[in-house]
C-alpha positions, 0 to 999 in steps of 0.5 A: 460498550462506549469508550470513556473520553480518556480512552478516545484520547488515548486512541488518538494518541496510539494512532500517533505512535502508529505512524512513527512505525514503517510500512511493510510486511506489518502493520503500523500499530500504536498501544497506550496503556492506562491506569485504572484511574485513565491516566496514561502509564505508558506508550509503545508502537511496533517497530518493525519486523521482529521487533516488539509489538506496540502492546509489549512494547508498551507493556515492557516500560512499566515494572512487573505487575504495574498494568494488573487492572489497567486498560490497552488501547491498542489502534489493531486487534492485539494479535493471537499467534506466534510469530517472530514474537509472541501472542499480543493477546496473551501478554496482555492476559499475563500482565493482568489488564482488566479492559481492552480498547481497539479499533479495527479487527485483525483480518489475518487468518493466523493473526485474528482472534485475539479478542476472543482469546482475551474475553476468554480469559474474563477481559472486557474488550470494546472494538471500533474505537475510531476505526476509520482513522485507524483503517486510513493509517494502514490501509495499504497493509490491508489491501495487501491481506484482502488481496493476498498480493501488493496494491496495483495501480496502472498508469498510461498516458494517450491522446484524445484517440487514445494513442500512447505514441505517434507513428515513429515511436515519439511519446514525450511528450503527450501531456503538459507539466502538470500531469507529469508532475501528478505522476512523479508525486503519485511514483513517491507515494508507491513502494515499486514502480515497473516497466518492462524491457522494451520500455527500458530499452526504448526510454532509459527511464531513471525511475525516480519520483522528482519535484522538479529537479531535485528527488523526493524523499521516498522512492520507489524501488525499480522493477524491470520485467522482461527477458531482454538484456539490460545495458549496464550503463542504463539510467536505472542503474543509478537509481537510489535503490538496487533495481529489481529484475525479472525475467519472466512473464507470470505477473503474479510470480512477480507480484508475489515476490514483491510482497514477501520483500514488504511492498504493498503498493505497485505503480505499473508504467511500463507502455502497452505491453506491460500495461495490457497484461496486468490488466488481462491477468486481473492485477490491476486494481486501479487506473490512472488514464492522463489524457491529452487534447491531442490527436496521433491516429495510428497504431500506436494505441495505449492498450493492446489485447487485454483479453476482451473478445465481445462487448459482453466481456468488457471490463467495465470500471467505476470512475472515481474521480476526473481531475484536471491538470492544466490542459490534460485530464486524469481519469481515476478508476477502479474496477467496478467488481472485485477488491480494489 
């Protein structure tokens, strides 16, 4: 069934609302409800956690029985269970609308089924109106309900011959300016950033995300991993978020904590250690290699066991882009089988 001009307008216009929402354990989601005749009778978008959904909070700005024979136009599959909140689907059947407009499906186990329940109740419903612009502001929350577990990207810095350090432990620094300032803006696009003790121990990283010298709007909440005591006077504990530390070695354990405090996406920076477990645990579901146009020789290498005994047993990645920065180049990768 095609969607009237008045409906993609209204689709446009309920992505907007979308993103005035925050990221987290929900998705963004916006809804505009029109009038029988396309006109657009009220707007609503979800909040946050235990707050309405955007198609009741659309719904609740007109009178009782205002939106009978209207069209939803809603950016996600109105929702058919009980949570914090009520059946989307069924608010939608109570008010008395006659047509629902979405973009993307819900791929929650619980949460899915919505159309169905509203085609039940005799509602015509027409999915994947500008799915792909849907599926852009929520794609992290997405990648979260295939994966089951946060986003992880690792990032590691290495020379040509693939060290992470000289010798004597010296690191910093292996790539020029512009692929450190790459990093720092991709540390603000990250709801996490993590390291492990030894790192901690070593660099007293402060975690932030910096343009210059001044800090980005968003940052990153500090991670730690280790059992190692942390010095009390160590940079992370002027972080502008409350660190987080976890003295265990079951990444996954670690990762599903991270999800249920609402992080989706993990950047991973922690050195070798650190690096070469999430990838032997199958968490990492990205790579950014910063390579630099020096040689260290060495032992220091940039990855260490990672659970690879033969050839045949390589984990094999799929370039996605190479990217020059100044005299360093950044290798963007994925695994080449699983989820990314």
């Amino acid at each position: 069934m095609a969607v009237t001009e008045a409906e993609s307008s209204a689709m446009t216009r309920a992505l907007e609302l979308a993103r005035r929402g925050p990221r987290g354990l929900n998705p963004q989601v916006g809804a505009v409800i029109l009038s029988p005749a396309g006109e657009v009778i009220a707007e609503g978008w979800h909040q946050g956690s235990g707050t309405a959904h955007a198609e009741v909070d659309a719904l609740s700005k007109l009178p009782v029985g205002a939106a009978r024979g209207a069209t939803a136009v809603v950016t996600l599959e109105p929702c058919n269970h009980t949570g914090r909140t009520g059946p989307c689907a069924l608010a939608l059947i109570d008010a008395g609308v006659s047509r629902v407009v979405f973009a993307l499906d819900d791929p929650g186990a619980a949460s899915g089924g919505g159309a169905e329940r509203l085609r039940s109740a005799g509602i015509e419903v027409v999915s994947g109106e500008q799915a792909d612009a849907a599926t852009a502001v929520i794609a992290d929350w997405l990648a979260v309900q295939r994966l089951g577990r946060p986003h992880v990207t690792v990032k590691w810095a290495q020379s040509l011959d693939g060290r992470a350090a000289a010798d004597d432990g010296t690191s910093q620094w292996i790539t020029g300016p512009d692929a450190r300032a790459d990093v720092h803006r991709r540390r603000a696009a990250a709801d996490a950033i993590v390291i492990g003790t030894g790192t901690l121990l070593a660099d007293d990283p402060a975690l932030t995300a910096r343009d210059g010298d001044a800090l980005f709007p968003d940052q990153p909440v500090p991670v730690v991993i280790g059992s190692r005591e942390t010095p009390p006077d160590a940079a992370v504990h002027r972080h502008p978020h409350e660190p987080l530390f976890f003295d265990t070695h079951d990444l996954h354990a670690v990762m599903d904590d991270l999800r249920g405090r609402g992080i989706q996406r993990v950047f991973i920076e922690g050195g070798p250690t650190l690096a070469s477990a999430v990838i032997a645990a199958g968490l990492a579901d990205s790579v950014l290699a910063y390579i630099a146009p020096v040689l260290l020789g060495g032992s220091r290498l940039a990855l260490g066991e990672i659970g690879v005994a033969s050839i045949d047993a390589a984990r094999r990645l799929t370039i996605d882009e190479w990217v020059p920065l100044g005299d360093d180049l950044l290798a963007i990768a994925h695994p080449a089988e699983g989820v990314r």
